[in-house]
N, C-alpha and C positions, 0 to 999 in steps of 0.2 A: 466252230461247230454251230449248226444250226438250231435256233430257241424253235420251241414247238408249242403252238395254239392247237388246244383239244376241244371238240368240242363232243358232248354228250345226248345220245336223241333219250327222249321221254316217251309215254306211253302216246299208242299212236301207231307207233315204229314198229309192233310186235307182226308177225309175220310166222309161220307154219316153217319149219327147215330152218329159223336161226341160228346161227352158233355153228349149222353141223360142219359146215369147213373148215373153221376152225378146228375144233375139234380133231378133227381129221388128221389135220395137218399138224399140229402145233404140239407137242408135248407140254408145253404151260400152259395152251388154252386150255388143254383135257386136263390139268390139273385143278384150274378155277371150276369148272364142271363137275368134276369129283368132290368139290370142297361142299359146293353147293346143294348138291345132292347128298353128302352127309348130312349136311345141318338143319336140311329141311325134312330129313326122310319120307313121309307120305303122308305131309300133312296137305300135300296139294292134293293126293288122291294117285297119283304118279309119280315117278322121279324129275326133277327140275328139267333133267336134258332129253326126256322121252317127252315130253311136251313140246319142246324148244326145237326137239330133231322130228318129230312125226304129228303131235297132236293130233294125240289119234281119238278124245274124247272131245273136239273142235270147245276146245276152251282154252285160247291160249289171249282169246280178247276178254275175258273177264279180269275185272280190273288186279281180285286178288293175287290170281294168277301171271298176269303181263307185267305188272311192276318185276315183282323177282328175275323174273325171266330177262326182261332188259338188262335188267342191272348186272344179271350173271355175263348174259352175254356180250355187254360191253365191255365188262372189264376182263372177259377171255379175249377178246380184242386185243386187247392194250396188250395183256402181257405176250401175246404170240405173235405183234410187230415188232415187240422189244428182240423179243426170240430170236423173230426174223432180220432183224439187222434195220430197225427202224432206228437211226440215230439223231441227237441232239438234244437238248438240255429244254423240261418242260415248265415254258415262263409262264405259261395261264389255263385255264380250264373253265367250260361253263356246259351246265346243263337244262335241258330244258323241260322244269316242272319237277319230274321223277328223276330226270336223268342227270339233275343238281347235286343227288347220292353219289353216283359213279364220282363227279366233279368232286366233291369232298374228298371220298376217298383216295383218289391220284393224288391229292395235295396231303395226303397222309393225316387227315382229319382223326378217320377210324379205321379200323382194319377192314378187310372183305367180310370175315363173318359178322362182326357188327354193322357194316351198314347194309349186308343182305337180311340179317334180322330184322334192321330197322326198316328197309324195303315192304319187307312180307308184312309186317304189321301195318304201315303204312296202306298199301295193299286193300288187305281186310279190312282196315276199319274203314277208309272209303269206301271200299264196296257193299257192307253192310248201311251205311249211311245214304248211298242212291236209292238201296233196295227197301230204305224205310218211307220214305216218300219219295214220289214220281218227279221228276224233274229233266231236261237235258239240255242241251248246246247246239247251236247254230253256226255257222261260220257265215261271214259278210265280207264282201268283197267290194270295195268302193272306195269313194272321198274318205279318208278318218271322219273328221269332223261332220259329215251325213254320218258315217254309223252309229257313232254316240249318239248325236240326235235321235238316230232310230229308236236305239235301244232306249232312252229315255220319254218318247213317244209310246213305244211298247208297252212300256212295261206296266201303266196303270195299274194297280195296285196289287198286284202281284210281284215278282222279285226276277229281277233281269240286269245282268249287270257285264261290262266288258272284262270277259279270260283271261284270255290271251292276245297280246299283240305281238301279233307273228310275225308280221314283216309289213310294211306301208301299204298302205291300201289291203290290210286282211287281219281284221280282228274276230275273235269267237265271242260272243254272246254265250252267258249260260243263266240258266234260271228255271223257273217253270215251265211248266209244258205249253201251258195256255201263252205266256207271256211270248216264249219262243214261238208260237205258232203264229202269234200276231207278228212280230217281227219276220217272220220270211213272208207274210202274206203283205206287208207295207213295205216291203224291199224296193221292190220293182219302181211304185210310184218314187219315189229317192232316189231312184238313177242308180240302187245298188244290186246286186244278186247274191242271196242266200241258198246255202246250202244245208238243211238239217242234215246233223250227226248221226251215226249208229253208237251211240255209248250210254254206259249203264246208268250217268247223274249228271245233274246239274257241279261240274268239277270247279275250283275256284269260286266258290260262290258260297251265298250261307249257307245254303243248303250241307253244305260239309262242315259246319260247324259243331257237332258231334264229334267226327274224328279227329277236327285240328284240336279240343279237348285231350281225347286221351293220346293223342300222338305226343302233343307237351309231356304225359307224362313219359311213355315209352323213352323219349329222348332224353330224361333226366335220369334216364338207367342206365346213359351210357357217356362212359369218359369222351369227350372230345380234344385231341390236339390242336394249335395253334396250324391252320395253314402253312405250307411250305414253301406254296405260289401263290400266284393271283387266282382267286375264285369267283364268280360274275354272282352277283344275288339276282333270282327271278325277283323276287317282290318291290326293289330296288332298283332295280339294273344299273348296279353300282357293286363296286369289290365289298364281299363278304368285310366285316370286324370279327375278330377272335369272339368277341367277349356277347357278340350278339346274334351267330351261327345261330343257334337253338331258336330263338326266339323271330326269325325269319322264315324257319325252315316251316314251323306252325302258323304262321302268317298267311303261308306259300300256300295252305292248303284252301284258303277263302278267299284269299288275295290274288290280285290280277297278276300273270306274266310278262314280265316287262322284256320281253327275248326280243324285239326288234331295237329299242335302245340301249341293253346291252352289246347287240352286236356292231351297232353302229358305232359306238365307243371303244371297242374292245378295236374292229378294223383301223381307227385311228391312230391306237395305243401300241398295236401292234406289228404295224407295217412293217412288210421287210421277213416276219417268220412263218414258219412253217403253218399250216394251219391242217387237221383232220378230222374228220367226222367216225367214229368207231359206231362197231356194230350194235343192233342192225340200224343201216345209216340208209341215208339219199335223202332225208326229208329234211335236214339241217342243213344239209351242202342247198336246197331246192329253195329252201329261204333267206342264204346267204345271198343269192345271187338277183334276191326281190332288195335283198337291204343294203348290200354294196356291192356292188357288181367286180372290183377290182382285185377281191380276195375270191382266190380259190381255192375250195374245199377238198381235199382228197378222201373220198368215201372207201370203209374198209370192211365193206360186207362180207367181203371173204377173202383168203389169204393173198397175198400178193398183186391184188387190188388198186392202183394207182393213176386215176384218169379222171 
């Protein structure tokens, strides 16, 4: 039987009609939708999956709002490939940033309603924490070694620091407004091209150091299991330890993504299995193919989905 590489998208990924094929289709995905929608009741202002299926009050990119939503709708994913006759034995799992939650959870860390709890909270307190001081993110595409420079050029004495590294030659910058602004306007002379972000904060940066605060405590309200497979740590890019889950995961919220050396380690480690990107997907599979060309992703935005 085939071992199966999962991976998990983060926020980003969120999208208007998530989920609803699933849904549709699957009688376990509508079950995870239903779970979610209980637990949350209306503290979004709507039901989980009237946002996910219509978003009809165009908030499904607010940060409080999109983490949940991923998270639901990835793991309606999972369980309605299982449904559908997705076979083989699941040897690893990674996500990236938010979508680290889902990864936990497959590996039976916490159950669905605790790490959607811990989602939504996660959620909110980031999004109160952009919306306390102005801050955002840049994405840079070039030499590694020119972007750091950039960014450390940038940043005079303001606060500028490297996300995410996404895949070779494409890291995110996040910090100040001003600091970001000098960095896309110093791009060009570097041989590099930036692209400012649409999002609510400076994400991974200190600027979140408010919510990685009370995120420690949210997570110390909730039992964690010992993993059951391999789990990739963003902050690391190395497999998760039992014993230091928690204390990564609040890391994770100031601390840069290490998502293109764990995939480049994980292709390694992995050869040979299954590998899929769950809903809502394509931007995982889209930076696998920048960090190893050799591993293909099967995206599963909607049922039956395999190309």
């Amino acid at each position: 039987m085939a071992e199966l590489v999962v991976l998990c998208p983060g926020q980003g990924a969120q999208k208007a009609g998530m989920g609803k094929g699933w849904f549709d289709a699957s009688g376990a995905s509508k079950e995870i939708f239903e779970r979610a929608d209980a637990l949350l009741g209306d503290s979004l202002g709507l039901p989980l999956s009237t946002i996910c299926f219509k978003d009809p009050n165009e908030e499904i990119n607010r940060t409080n709002i999109s983490q949940p939503a991923i998270y639901t709708c990835s793991i309606a994913a999972w369980h309605g490939l299982r449904a559908e006759g997705l076979e083989g034995n699941l040897k690893a799992t990674a996500g990236l940033s938010l979508g680290e939650y889902s990864s936990l959870h497959l590996a039976g860390v916490f159950s669905f309603e605790d790490g959607l709890s811990l989602v939504a909270k996660r959620g909110e307190l980031m999004q109160n924490a952009a919306e306390s001081t102005p801050s955002t993110m840049v994405a840079v595409m070039g030499d590694d070694d020119a972007i750091l420079k950039l960014c450390d050029d940038a940043r005079g004495d303001d606060i500028l620091v490297p996300a995410n590294f996404n895949a070779p030659s494409q890291i995110v910058l996040s910090g100040s407004v001003d600091a970001c602004k000098r960095a896309a306007e110093q791009a060009g002379d570097a041989g590099l091209r930036a692209t400012p972000l649409s999002v609510a904060g400076a994400f991974h940066s200190p600027f979140m150091q408010s919510a990685a605060d009370a995120m420690a405590e949210a997570l110390e309200s909730v039992t964690f299991n010992n993993p059951e497979i391999d789990v990739w740590s963003n902050v690391t890019g190395e497999l998760h330890t039992p014993e230091t889950i928690k204390e990564r995961l609040v890391e994770q919220i100031t601390g840069s993504v290490r998502w293109s050396q764990s995939c480049k380690t994980m292709a390694s480690e992995y050869d040979g299995c299954d590998w899929h990107e769950l809903a809502p997907s394509g931007v995982l599979r889209g930076l696998m193919r920048r960090i190893e060309r050799t591993i293909k992703v099967n995206p599963h935005d909607e049922p039956s989905q395999d190309n």
